[in-house]
KOLGUZA-168756 format. One line per field, with one value per residue: residue number from 1; residue in one letter; x, y, z of N, C-alpha, C in turn. Coordinates in steps of 0.2 Angstrom, whole numbers. Layout:
BEGIN
num c(NUM|...) .
residu c(A|...) .
nx c(X|...) .
ny c(Y|...) .
nz c(Z|...) .
cax c(X|...) .
cay c(Y|...) .
caz c(Z|...) .
cx c(X|...) .
cy c(Y|...) .
cz c(Z|...) .
***
This chain:
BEGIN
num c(1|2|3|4|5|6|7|8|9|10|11|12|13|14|15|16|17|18|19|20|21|22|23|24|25|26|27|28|29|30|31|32|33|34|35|36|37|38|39|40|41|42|43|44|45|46|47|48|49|50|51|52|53|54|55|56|57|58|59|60|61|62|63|64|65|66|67|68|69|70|71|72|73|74|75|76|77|78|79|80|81|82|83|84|85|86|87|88|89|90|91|92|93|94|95|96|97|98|99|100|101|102|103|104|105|106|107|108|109|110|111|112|113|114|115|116|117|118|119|120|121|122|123|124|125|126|127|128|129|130|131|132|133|134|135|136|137|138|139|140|141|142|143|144|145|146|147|148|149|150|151|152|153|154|155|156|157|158|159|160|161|162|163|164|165|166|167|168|169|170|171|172|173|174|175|176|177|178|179|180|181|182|183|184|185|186|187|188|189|190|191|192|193|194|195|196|197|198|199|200|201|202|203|204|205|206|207|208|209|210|211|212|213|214|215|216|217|218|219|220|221|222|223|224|225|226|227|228|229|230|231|232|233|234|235|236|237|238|239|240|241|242|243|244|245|246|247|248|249|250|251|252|253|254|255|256|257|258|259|260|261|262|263|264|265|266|267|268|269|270|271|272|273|274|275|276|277|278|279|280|281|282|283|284|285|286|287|288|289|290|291|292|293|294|295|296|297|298|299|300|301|302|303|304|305|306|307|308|309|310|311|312|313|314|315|316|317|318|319|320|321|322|323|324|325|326|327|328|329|330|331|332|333|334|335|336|337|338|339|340|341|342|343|344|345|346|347|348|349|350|351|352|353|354|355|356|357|358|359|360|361|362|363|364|365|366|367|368|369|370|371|372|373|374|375|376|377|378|379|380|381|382|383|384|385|386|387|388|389|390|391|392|393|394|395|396|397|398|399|400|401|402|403|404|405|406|407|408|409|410|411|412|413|414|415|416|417|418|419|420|421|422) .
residu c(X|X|X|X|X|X|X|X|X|X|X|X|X|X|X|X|X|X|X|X|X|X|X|X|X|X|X|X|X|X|X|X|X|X|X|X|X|X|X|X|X|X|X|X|X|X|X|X|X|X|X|X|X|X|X|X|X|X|X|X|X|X|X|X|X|X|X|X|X|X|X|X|X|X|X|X|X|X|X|X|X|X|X|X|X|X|X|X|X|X|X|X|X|X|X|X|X|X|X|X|X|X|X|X|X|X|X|X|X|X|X|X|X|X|X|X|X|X|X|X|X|X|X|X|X|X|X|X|X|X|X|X|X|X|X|X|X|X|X|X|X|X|X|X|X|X|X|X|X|X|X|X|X|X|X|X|X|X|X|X|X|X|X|X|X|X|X|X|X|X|X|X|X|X|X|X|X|X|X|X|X|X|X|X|X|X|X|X|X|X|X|X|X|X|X|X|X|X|X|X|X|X|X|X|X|X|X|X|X|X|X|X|X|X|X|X|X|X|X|X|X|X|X|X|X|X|X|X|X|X|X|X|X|X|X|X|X|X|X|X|X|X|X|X|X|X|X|X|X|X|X|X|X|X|X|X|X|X|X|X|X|X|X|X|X|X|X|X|X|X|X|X|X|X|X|X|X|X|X|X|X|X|X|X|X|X|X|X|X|X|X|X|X|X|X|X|X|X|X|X|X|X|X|X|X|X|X|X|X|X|X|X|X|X|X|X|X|X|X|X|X|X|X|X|X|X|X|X|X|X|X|X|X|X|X|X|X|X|X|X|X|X|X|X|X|X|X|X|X|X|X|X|X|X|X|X|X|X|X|X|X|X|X|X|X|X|X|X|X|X|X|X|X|X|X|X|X|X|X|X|X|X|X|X|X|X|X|X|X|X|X|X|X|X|X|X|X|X|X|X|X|X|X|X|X|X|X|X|X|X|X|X|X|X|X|X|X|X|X|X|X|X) .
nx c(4|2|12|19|25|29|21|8|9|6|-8|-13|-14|-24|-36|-35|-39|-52|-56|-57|-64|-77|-81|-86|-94|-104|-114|-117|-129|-143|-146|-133|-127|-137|-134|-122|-125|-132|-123|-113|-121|-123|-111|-109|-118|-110|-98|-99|-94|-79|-81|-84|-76|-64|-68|-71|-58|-55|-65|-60|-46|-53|-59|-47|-40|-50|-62|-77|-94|-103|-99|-91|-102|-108|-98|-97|-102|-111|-118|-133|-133|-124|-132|-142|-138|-134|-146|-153|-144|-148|-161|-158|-155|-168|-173|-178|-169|-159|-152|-153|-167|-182|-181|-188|-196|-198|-206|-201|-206|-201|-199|-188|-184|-182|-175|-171|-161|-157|-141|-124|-115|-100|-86|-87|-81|-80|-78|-78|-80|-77|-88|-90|-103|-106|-97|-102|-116|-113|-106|-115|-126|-117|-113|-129|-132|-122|-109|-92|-84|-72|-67|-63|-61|-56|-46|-50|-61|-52|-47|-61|-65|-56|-58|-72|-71|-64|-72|-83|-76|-72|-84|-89|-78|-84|-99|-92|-88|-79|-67|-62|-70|-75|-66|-54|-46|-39|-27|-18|-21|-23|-18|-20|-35|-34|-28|-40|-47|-42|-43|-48|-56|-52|-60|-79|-88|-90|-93|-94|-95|-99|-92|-96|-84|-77|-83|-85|-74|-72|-78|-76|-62|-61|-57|-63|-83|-94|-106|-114|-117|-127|-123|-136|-144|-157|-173|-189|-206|-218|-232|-245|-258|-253|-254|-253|-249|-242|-234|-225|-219|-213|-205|-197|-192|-187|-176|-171|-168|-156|-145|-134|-135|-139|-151|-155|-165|-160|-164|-177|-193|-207|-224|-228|-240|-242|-233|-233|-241|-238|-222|-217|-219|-215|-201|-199|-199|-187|-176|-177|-172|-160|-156|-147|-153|-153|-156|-166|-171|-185|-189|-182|-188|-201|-196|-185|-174|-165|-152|-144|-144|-133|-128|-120|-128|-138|-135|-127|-124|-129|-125|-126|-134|-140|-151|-157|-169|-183|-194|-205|-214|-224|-228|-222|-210|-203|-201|-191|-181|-179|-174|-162|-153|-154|-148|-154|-157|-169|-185|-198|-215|-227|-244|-261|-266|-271|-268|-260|-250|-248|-243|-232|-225|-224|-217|-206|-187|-180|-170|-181|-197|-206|-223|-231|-223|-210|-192|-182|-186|-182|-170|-162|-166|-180|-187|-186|-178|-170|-155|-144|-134|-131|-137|-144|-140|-141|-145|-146|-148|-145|-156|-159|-164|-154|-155|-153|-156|-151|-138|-134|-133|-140|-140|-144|-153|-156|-162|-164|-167|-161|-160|-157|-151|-161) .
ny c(-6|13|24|35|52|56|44|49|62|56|54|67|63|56|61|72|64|57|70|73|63|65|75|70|62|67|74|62|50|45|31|27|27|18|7|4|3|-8|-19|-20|-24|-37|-42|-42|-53|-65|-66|-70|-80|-75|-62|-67|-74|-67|-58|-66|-67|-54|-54|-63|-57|-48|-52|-56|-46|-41|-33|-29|-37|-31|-23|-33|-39|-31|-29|-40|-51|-61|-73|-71|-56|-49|-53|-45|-33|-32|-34|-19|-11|-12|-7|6|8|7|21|36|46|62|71|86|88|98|109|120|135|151|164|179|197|203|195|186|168|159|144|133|118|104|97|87|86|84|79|67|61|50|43|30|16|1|-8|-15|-15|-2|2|-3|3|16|19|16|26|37|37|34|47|55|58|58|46|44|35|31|17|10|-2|-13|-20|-21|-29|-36|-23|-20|-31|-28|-15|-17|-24|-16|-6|-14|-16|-3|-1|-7|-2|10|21|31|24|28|33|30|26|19|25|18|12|20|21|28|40|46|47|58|68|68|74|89|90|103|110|100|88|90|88|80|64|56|41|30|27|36|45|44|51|64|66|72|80|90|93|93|103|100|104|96|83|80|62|52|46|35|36|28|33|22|27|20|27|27|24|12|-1|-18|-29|-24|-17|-23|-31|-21|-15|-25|-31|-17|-17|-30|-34|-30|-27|-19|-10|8|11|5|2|9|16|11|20|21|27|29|24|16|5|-4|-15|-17|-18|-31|-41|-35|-32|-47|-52|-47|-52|-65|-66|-63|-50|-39|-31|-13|-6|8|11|10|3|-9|-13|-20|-28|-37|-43|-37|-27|-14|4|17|33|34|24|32|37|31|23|8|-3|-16|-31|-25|-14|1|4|16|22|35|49|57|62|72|71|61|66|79|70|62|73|78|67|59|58|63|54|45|40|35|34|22|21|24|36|49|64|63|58|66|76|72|69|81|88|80|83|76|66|56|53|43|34|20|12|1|7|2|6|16|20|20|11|6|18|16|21|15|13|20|34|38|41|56|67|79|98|106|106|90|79|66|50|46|47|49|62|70|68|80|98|111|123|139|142|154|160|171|184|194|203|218|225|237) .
nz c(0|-4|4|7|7|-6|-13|-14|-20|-29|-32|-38|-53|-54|-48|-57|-69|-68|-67|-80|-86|-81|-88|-101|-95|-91|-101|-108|-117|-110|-114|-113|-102|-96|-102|-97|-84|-83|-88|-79|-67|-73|-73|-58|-58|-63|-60|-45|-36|-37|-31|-20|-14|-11|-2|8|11|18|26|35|38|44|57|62|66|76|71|76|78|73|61|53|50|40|31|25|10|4|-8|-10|-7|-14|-25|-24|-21|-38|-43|-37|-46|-56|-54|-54|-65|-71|-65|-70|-79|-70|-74|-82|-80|-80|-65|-60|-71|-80|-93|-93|-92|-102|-113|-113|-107|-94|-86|-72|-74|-70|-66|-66|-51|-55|-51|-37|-20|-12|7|17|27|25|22|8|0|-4|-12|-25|-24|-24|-37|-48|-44|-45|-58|-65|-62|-68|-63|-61|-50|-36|-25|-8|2|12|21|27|17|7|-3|-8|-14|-20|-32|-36|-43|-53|-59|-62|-68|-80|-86|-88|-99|-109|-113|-118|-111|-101|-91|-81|-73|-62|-49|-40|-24|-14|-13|-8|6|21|20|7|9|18|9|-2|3|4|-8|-15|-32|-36|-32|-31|-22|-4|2|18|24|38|55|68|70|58|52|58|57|45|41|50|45|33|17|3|2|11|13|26|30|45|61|66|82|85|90|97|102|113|113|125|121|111|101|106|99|88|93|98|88|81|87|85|76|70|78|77|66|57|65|64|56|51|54|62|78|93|104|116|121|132|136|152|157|148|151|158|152|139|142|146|136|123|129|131|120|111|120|119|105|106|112|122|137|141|153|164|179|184|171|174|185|179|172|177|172|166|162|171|161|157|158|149|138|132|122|113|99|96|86|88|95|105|116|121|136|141|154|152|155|147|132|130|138|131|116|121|126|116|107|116|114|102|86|74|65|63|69|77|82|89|91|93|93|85|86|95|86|75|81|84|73|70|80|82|77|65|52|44|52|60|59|66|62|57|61|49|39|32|22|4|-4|1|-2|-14|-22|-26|-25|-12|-10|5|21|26|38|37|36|24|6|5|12|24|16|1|-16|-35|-39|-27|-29|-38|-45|-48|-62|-73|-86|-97|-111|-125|-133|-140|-130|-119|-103|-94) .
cax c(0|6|10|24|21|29|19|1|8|2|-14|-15|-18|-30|-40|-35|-42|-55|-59|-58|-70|-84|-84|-90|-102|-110|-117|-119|-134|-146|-146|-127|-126|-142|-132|-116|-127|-134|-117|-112|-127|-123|-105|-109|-121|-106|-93|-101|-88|-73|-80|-83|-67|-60|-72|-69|-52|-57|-66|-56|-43|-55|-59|-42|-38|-53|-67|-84|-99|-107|-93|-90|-110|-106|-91|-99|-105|-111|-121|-137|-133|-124|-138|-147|-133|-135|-155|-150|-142|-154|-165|-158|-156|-175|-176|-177|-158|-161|-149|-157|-173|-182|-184|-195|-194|-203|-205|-200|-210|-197|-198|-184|-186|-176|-176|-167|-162|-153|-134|-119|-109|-93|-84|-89|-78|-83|-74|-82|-77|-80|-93|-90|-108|-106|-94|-107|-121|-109|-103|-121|-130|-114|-115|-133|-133|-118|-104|-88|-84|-68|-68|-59|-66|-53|-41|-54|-64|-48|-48|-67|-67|-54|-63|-78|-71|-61|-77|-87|-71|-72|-91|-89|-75|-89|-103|-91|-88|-73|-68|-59|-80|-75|-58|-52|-38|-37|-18|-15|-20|-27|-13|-24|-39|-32|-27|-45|-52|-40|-43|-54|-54|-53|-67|-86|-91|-87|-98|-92|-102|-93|-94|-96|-76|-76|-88|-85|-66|-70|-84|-71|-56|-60|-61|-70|-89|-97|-115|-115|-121|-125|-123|-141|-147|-163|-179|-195|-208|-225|-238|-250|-263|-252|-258|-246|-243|-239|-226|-221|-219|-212|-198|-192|-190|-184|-169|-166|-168|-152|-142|-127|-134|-140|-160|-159|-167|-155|-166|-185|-196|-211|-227|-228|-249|-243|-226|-237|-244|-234|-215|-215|-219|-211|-191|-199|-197|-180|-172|-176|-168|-153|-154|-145|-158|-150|-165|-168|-174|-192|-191|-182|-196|-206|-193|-179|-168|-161|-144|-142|-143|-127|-128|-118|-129|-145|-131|-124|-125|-122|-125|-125|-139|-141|-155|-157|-176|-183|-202|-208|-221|-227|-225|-219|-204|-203|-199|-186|-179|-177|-170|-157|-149|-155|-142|-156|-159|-174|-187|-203|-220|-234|-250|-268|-270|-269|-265|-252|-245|-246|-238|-224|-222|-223|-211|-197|-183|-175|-172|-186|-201|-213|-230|-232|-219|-202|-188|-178|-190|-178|-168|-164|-170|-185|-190|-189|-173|-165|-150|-144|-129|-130|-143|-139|-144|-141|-152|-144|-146|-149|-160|-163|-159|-152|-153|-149|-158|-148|-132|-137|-134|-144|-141|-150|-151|-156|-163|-166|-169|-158|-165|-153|-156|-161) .
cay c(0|18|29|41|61|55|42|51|65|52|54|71|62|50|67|75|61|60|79|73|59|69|81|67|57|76|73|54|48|39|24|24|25|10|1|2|0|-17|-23|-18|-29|-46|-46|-45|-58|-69|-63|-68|-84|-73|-57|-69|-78|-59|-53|-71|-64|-47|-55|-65|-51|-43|-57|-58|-38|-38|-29|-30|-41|-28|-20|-40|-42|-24|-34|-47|-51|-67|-74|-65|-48|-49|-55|-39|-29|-33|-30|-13|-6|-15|-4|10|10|10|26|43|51|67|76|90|89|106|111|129|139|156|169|187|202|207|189|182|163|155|137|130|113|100|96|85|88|84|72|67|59|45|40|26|10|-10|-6|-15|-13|4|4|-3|8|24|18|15|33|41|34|37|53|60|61|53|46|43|28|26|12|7|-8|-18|-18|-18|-34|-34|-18|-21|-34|-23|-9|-19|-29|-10|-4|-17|-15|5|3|-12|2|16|24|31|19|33|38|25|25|19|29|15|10|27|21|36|48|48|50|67|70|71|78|92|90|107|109|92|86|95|86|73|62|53|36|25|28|43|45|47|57|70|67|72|87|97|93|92|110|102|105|89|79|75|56|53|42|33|34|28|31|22|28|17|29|23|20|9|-8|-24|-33|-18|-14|-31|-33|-15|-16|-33|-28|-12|-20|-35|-38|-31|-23|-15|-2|15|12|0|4|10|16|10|23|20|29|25|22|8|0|-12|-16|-18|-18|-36|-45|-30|-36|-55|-54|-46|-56|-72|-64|-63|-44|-36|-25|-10|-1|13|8|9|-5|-15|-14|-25|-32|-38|-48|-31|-24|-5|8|20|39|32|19|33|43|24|19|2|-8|-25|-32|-20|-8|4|6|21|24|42|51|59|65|79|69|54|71|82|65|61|80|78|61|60|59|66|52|41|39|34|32|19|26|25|43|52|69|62|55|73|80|67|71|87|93|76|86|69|64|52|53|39|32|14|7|1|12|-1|7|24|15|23|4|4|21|18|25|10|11|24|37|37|43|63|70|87|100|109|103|84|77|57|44|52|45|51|70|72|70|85|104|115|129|140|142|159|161|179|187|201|208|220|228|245) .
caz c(0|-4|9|8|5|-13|-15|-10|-24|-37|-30|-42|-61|-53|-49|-65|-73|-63|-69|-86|-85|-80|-92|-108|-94|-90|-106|-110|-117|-104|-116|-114|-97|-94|-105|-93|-78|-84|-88|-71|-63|-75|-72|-51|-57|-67|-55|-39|-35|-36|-26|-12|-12|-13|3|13|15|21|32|39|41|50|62|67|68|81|69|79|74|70|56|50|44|35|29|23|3|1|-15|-8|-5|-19|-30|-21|-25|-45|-45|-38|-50|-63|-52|-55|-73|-72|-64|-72|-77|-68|-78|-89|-78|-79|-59|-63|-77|-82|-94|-91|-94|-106|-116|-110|-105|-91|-82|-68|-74|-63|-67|-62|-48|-58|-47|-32|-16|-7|11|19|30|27|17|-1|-5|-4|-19|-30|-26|-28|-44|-50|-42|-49|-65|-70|-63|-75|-59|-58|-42|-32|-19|-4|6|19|22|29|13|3|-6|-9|-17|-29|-38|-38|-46|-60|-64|-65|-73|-88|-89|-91|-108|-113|-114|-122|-107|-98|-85|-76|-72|-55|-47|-31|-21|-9|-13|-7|12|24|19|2|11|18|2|-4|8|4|-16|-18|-37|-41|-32|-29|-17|-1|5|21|27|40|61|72|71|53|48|62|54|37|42|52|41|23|11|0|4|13|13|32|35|51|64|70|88|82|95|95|107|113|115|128|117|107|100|110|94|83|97|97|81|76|92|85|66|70|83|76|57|55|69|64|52|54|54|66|83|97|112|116|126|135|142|160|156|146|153|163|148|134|142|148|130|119|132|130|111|109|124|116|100|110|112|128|138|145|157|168|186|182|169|178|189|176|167|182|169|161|164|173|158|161|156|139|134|128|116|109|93|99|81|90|99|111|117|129|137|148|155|152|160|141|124|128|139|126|113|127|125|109|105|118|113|94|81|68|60|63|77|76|86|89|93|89|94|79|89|96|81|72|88|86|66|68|82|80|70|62|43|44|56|56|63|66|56|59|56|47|31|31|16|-1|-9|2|-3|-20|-25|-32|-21|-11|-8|11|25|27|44|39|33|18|0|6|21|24|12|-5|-19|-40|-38|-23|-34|-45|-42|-56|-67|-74|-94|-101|-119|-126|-142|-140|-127|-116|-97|-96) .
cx c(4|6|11|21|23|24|11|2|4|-7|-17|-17|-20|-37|-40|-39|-50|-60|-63|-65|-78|-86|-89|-95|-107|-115|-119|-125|-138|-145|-140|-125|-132|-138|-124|-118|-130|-129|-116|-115|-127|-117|-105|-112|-114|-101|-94|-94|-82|-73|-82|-78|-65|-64|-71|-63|-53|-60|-62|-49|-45|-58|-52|-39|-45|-59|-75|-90|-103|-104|-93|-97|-109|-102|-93|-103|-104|-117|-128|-138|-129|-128|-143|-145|-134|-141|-154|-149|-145|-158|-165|-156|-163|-176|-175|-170|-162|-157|-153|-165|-174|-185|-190|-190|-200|-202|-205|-204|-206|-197|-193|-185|-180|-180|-170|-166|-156|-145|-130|-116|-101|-88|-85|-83|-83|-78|-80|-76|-81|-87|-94|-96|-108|-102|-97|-113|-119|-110|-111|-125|-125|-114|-122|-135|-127|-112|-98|-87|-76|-69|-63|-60|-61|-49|-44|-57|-57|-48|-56|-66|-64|-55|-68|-76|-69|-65|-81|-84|-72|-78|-93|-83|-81|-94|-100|-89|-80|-71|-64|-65|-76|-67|-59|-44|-35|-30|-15|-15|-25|-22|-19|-30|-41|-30|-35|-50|-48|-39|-47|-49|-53|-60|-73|-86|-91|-92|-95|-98|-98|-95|-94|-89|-76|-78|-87|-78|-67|-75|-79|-65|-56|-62|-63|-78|-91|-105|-113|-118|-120|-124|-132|-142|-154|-167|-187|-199|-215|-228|-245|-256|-260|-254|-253|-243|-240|-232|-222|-217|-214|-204|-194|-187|-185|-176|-166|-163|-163|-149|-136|-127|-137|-145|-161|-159|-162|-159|-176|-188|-203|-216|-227|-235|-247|-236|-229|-238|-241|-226|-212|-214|-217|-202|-191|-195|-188|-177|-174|-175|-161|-150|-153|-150|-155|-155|-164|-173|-180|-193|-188|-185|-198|-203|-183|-173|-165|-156|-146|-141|-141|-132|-127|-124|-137|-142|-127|-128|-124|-121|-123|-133|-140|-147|-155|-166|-178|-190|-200|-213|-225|-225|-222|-212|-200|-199|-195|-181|-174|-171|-165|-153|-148|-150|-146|-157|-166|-178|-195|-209|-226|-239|-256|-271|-268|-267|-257|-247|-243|-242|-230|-220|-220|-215|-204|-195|-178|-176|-178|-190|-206|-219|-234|-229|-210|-197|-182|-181|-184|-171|-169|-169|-177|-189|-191|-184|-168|-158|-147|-134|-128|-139|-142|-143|-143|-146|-151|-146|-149|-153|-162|-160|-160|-150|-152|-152|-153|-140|-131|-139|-140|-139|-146|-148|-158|-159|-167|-167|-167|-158|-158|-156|-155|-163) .
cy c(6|22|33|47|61|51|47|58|62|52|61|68|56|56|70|71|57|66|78|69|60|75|78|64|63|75|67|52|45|36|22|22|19|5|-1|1|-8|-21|-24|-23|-36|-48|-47|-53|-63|-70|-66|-73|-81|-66|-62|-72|-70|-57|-59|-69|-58|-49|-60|-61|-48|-45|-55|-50|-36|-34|-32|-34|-38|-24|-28|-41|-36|-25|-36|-46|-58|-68|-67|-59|-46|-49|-48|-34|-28|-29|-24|-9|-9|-7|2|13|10|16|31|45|57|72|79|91|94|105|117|133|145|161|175|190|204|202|183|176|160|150|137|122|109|96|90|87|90|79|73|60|56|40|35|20|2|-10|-7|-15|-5|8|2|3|15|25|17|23|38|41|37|47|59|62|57|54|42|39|28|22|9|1|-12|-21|-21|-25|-36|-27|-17|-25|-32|-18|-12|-19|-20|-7|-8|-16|-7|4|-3|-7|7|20|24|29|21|36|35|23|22|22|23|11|15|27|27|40|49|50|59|72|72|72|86|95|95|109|104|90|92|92|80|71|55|47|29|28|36|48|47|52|64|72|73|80|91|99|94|102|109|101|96|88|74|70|55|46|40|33|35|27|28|21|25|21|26|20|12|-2|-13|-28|-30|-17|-19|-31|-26|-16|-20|-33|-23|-12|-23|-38|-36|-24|-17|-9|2|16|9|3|3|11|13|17|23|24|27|24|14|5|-6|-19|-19|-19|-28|-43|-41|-32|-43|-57|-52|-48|-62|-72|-63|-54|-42|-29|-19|-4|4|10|6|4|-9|-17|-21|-29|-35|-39|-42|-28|-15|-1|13|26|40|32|25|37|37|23|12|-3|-14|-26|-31|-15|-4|7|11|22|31|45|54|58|68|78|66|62|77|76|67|70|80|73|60|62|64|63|48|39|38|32|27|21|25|31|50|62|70|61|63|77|77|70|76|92|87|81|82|71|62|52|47|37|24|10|7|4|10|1|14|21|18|18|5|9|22|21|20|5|18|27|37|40|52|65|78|90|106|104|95|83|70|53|47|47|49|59|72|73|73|89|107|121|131|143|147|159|167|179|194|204|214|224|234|245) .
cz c(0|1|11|6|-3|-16|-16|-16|-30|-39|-36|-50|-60|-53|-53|-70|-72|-68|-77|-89|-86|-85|-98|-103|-92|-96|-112|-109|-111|-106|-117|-106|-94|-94|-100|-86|-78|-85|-84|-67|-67|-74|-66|-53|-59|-61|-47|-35|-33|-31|-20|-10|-10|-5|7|16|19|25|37|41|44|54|65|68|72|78|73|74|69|61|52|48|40|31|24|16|3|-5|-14|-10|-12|-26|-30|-24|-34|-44|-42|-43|-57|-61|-54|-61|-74|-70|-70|-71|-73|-71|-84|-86|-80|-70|-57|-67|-78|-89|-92|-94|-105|-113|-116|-107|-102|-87|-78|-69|-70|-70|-64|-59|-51|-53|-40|-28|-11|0|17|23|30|25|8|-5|-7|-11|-25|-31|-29|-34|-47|-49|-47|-55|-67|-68|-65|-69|-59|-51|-40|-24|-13|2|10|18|24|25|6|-4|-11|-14|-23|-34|-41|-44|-53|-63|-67|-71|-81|-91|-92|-98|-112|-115|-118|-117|-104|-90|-80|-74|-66|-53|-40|-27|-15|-7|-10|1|14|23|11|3|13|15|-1|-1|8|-6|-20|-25|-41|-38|-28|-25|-12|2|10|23|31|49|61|68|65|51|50|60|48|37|44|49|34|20|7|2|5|13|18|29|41|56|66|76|86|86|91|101|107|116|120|125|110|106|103|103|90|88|97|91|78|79|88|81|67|74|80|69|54|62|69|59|57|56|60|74|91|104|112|122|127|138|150|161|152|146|156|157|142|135|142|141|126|121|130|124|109|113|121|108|100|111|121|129|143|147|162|174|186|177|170|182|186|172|170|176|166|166|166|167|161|157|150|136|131|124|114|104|94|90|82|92|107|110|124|129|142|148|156|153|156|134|124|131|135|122|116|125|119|107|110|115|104|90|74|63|60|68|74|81|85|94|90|90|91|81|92|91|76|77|82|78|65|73|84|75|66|54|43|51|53|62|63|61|59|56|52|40|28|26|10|-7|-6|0|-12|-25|-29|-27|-17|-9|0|15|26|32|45|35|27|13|1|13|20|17|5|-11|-25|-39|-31|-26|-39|-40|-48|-57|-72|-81|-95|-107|-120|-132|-145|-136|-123|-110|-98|-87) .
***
């Protein structure tokens, strides 16, 4: 791996090239780019045998370097996901390009006619961690939305990622396409990282996706402009009126169907009208899913078998099978809450009392707010997106799970007839 201040120079005609790239796919047919996203999606299909040999070792190097359970299912591609992976970026050839949309446009008084339509960024920065799905969907969002994209996805990943890019690589000169649209800087190490996170003029745009630690790395440190994603400390609050199997059933999903991402359910909170009620079979079902219940003295009240929740454990992301539970005496503490601790990404309530649930919609300040549904839906694939860029917890430009419009600035196009100001 490269790592010297000589080596990490080389890093400029990757970006140069890079630079170049994006200027023919700025303007490449859709029906050229479908065509290099379908390639894309049959060679994962062909390919699947040698990206798992290729991610076997990766994981295994990150078994023996101590990587959490949580980070080693994040790891992990096997035929599956893989398979999922493909039909994605199929998905996303079905979407609408967004390049050339009209956004609003008008006539002037004067006759002059102008539009704001939507654009490429022009290369976009991607730093992530042990995440090789994450270099497909890029290279697929980037792609039909007209951006080259620069990768660098970590040592954990390392192995996994450069099978990926080859196979996309080959399938962008199969299409006509320059197969500098998709690079990886990962030979480059984290001294390359720092490198482009310092790359203004080469890259528009960085989009960090990987823990706390990173992100807040790349937010404070980078000059070029960033697309916070956030960490998840995901709430979901049972409203006294709420149904027992609905909460049952919403808790379960939302904790356990996949633990170690962002959606997945971090803290549970509770009326004190219906803790009696619902806490004792909503801890049942996640304790005999093997989930650790970390409680506050009132629900170990009704639920002994649960571990002492510390002061930490309601600002933890844990992404294992962990929760932390707390009884609340309202909505209006359940929401006090949640704004103190809340990362901004996801919280949801169950309720049949539709006042409540407007309350709850309207004054949660999250990406995604919801109302009797598991917050494992907050997903650019479940929303429809195909595949997604990341979850963004901030509130410029993008919010919540960001798919191809989200990778598209605008400008605005003029046409006169002579006209001149007076």
């Amino acid at each position: 791996m490269l790592q010297s201040l000589n080596d990490v120079a080389q890093l400029t005609p990757t970006l140069e090239a890079a630079r170049t790239a994006s200027l023919s796919l700025a303007s490449a047919p859709t029906v050229v780019k479908n065509k290099a996203l379908k390639l894309i999606a049959q060679s994962l299909r062909d390919h699947i045998d040698k990206i798992v040999a290729a991610n076997q070792v990766d994981l295994t190097s990150g078994a023996t370097n101590g990587l959490t359970a949580g980070l080693l299912d994040r790891l992990k591609l096997d035929a599956p996901r893989i398979i999922a992976l493909a039909d994605s970026v199929d998905q996303v050839a079905l979407l609408t390009d967004p390049v050339g949309q009209v956004v609003r446009g008008s006539s002037l008084p004067n006759g002059i006619k102008i539009s704001q339509v939507r654009v490429p960024f022009g290369v976009i920065g991607v730093i992530y961690e042990a995440r090789p799905n994450v270099t497909v969907d890029l290279a697929a969002l980037a792609l039909k939305s007209g951006n080259a994209v620069v990768l660098r996805g970590g040592s954990a990943a390392e192995n996994s990622n450069r099978v990926l890019i080859d196979l996309v690589q080959a399938s962008l000169v199969d299409a006509g396409l320059n197969p500098d649209c998709v690079q990886t800087i990962d030979p480059f190490g984290r001294a390359g990282a720092t490198e482009l996170m310092k790359a203004r003029g080469y890259v528009d745009v960085l989009i960090p996706r990987g823990s706390a630690n990173l992100i807040q790395t790349v937010v404070t440190e980078s000059a070029v402009p960033v697309i916070e994603t956030g960490a998840g400390v995901v709430h979901v609050f049972l409203d006294q009126s709420a149904t027992k199997q609905w909460a049952i059933d919403i808790v379960h999903n939302s904790k356990t169907h996949r633990p170690s991402v962002c959606n997945a359910l971090e803290t549970l909170l509770v009326h004190r009208s219906a803790a009696e009620r619902l806490l004792p079979d909503v801890l049942a079902r996640l304790a005999a899913s093997g989930v650790t219940i970390h409680a506050d003295a009132r629900t170990r009240a009704l639920y002994p078998a649960a571990v002492p929740a510390t002061d930490e454990d309601w600002g933890t992301e844990y992404m294992s099978l962990d929760i932390s539970v707390a009884i609340v005496d309202s909505l209006d503490e359940a929401i006090a809450h949640i704004r103190r601790y809340s990362t901004g990404h996801t919280e949801s309530i169950i309720t049949n009392d539709l006042q409540n649930a407007e309350r709850f919609l309207n004054e949660v300040d999250s990406a995604a707010v919801m109302v009797n549904a598991s917050t494992r839906f907050t997903d650019g694939g479940e929303f429809g997106f195909g595949a997604e860029v990341g979850i963004s917890t901030q509130k410029l430009h993008a919010r919540g799970p960001m798919g191809l419009p989200e990778l598209t600035s605008t400008k605005w196009i003029v046409r006169g007839t002579g006209q001149v100001r007076i």
